[in-house]
C-alpha positions in Angstrom: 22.4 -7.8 -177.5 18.4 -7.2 -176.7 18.2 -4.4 -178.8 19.2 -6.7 -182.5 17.6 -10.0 -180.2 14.2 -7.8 -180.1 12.3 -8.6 -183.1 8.0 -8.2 -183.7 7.2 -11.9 -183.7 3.6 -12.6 -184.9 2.6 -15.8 -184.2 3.2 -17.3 -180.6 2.7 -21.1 -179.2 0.2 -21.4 -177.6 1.2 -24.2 -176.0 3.9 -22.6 -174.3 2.4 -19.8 -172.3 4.7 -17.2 -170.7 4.6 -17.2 -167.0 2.9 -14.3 -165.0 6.3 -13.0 -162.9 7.7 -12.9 -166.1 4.8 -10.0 -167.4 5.2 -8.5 -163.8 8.7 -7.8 -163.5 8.8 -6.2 -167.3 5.9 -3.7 -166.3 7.7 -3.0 -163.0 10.7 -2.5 -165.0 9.0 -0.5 -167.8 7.6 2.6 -165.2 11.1 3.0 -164.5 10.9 4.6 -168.1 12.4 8.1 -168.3 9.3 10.3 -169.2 8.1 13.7 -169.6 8.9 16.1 -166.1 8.9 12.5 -164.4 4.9 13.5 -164.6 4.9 9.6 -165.3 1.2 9.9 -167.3 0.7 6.5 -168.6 -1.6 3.7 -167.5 -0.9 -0.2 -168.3 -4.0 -2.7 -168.6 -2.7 -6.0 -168.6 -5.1 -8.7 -169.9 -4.7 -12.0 -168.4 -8.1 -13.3 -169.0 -8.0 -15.6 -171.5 -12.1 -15.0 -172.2 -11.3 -11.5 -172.4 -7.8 -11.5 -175.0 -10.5 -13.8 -177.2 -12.8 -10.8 -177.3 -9.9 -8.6 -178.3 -8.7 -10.5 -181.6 -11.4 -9.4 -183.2 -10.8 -5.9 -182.1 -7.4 -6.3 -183.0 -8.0 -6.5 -186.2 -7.8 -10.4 -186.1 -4.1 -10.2 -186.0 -2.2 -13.2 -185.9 0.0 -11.6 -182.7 -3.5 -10.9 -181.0 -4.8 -14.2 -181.8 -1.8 -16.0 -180.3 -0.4 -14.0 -177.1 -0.6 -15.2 -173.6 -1.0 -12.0 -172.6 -1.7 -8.5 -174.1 -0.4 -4.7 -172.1 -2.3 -2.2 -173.3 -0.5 1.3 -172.7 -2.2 4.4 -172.2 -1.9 8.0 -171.6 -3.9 10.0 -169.1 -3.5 13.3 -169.6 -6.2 13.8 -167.0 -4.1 13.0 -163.7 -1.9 15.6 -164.3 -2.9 17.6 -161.5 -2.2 14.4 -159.4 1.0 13.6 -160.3 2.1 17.1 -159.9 1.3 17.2 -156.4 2.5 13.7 -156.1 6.0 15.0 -157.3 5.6 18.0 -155.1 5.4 15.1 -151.7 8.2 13.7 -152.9 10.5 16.4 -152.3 12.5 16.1 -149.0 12.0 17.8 -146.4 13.0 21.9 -146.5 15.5 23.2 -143.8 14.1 26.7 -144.7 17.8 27.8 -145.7 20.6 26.6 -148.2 20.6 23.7 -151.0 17.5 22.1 -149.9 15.4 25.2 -150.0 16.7 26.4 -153.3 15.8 22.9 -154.7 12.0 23.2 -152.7 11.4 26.4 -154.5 12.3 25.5 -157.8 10.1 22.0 -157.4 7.1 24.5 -156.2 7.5 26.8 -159.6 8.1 23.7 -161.8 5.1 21.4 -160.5 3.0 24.4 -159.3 3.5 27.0 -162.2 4.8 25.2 -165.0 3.3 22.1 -164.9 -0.6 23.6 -164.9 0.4 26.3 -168.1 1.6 23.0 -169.8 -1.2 20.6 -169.2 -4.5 22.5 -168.5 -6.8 22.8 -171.0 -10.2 24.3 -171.6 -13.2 23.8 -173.7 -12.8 27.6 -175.1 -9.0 26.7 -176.0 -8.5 30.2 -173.4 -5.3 28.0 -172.2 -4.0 27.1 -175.4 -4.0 30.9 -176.6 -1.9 32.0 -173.2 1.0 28.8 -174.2 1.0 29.8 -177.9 1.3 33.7 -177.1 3.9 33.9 -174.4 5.9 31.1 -176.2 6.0 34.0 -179.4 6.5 36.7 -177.2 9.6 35.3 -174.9 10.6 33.5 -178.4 11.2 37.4 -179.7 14.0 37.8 -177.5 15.4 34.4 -176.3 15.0 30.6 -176.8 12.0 29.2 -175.5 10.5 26.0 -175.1 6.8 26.3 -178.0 3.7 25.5 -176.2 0.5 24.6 -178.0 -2.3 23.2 -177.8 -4.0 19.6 -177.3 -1.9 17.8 -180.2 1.2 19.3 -178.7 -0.2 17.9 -175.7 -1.0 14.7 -177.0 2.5 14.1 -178.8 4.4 14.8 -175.3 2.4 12.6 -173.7 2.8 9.7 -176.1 6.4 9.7 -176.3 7.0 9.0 -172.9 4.1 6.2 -173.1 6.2 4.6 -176.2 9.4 4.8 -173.9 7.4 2.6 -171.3 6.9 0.3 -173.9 9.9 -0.2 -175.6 11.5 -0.8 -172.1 8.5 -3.2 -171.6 9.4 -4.8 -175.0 13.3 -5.4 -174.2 12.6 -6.6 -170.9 10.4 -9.4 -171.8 12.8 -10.2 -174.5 15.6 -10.4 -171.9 13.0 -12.5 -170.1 13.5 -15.2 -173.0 10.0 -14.2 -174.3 9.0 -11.5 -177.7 6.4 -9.1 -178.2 4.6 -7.5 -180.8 3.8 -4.0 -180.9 0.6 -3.4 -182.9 -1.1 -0.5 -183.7 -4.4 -1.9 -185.8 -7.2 -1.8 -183.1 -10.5 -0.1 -182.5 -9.5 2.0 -180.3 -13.2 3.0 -179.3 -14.0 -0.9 -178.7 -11.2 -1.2 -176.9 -11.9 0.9 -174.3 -15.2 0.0 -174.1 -14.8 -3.5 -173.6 -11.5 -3.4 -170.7 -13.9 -0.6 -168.7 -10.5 2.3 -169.7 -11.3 5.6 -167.9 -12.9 7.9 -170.5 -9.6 9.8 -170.5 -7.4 7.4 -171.7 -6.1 7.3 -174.8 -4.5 4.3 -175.9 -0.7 4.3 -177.4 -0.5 1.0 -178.4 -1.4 -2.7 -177.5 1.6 -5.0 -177.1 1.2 -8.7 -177.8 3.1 -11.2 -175.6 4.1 -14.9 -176.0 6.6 -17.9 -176.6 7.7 -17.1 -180.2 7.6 -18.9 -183.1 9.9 -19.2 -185.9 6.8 -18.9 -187.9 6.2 -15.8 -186.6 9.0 -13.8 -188.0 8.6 -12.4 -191.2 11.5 -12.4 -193.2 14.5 -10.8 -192.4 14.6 -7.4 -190.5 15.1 -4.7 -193.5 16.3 -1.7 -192.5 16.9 2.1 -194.7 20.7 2.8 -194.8 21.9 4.6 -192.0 22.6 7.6 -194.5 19.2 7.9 -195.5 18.2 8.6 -191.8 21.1 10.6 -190.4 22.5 14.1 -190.9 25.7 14.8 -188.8 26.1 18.2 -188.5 
């Protein structure tokens, strides 16, 4: 199966470059990630440039993965469209027959993207917003279960899971492709930007490496921690 196929391959032949549709269908495939309130707050920069990928091994900490790839996806969050997508979502919503099903359904859309979705995601340079999520979270906490809003790391961590999800479904799809991938973290991140011309607001997840793998490139076998040492069943 992909997921045990899937491995982070580190050195890629050159030689044997992976073809563009292939990178195309696995980002299509890859924003069909599930993802936070379907606010969908991610960016991909794909680097096809060959002049440009060169620039980035260095940035990359002169990994091997960089140094190799055809291409390299860089995925990013952007906290800053939020107000965007909200009203995006809000469009999508069919059309209201002012009565029944369909206007429940509006109303509830126009309190989740309208209310619920600015509380979550505005922010301030006093932190004014993060003191209102933090103290009605403990007050409606004193009496019921509530969802705990903070403040911009809370933000940040939402927003990067759903990022990861986009590329780990990027990851398997270019391995069902017949191709591999290598996640990597090490980068200068303030380079990085720089150099591909990223809005200021991005902030970058991760940088996935992509190419015809090697056997070279797999380093030793895939160790795992028993399954005990990471599961409590309850």
């Amino acid at each position: 199966m992909l997921v045990r196929a899937r491995r982070s391959v580190r050195k890629f032949d050159r030689e044997m470059p992976v073809p563009d549709d292939a990178v195309r269908r696995s980002i299509e495939l890859a924003l069909l990630s599930p993802n936070s309130s379907n606010m969908q707050l991610w960016h991909l920069t794909w680097v096809r440039d060959p002049a440009v990928r060169e620039r980035m091994v260095t940035l990359c900490m002169g990994q091997n993965a960089a140094k190799t790839a055809s291409h390299l996806v860089v995925f990013q969050t952007r906290q800053d469209l939020w107000r965007r997508h909200a009203k995006w979502n809000l469009e999508q919503a069919p059309p209201s027959s002012g009565s029944g099903p369909d206007e429940r359904r509006m109303k509830l859309m126009r309190k989740y993207y309208g209310v619920l979705m600015p509380l979550a995601y505005r922010s301030d340079p006093f932190g004014l917003n993060t003191l209102v999520r933090r103290l009605g979270s403990f007050l409606l906490g004193l009496t019921r279960p509530v969802m705990r809003l903070g403040g911009s790391g809370w933000q940040r961590v939402i927003l990067h899971k759903s990022c990861a999800l986009a590329a780990q479904t990027f990851m398997l799809a270019i391995q069902a492709e017949g191709y591999d991938t290598c996640p990597m973290e090490g980068f200068d991140a303030v380079r990085v930007k720089k150099l591909l011309a990223l809005h200021r607001g991005a902030d970058i997840c991760m940088i996935v490496a992509v190419g015809n793998g090697t056997p070279a490139g797999v380093y030793g076998e895939r160790r795992r921690l028993p399954t005990e040492e990471v599961l409590t069943i309850i």
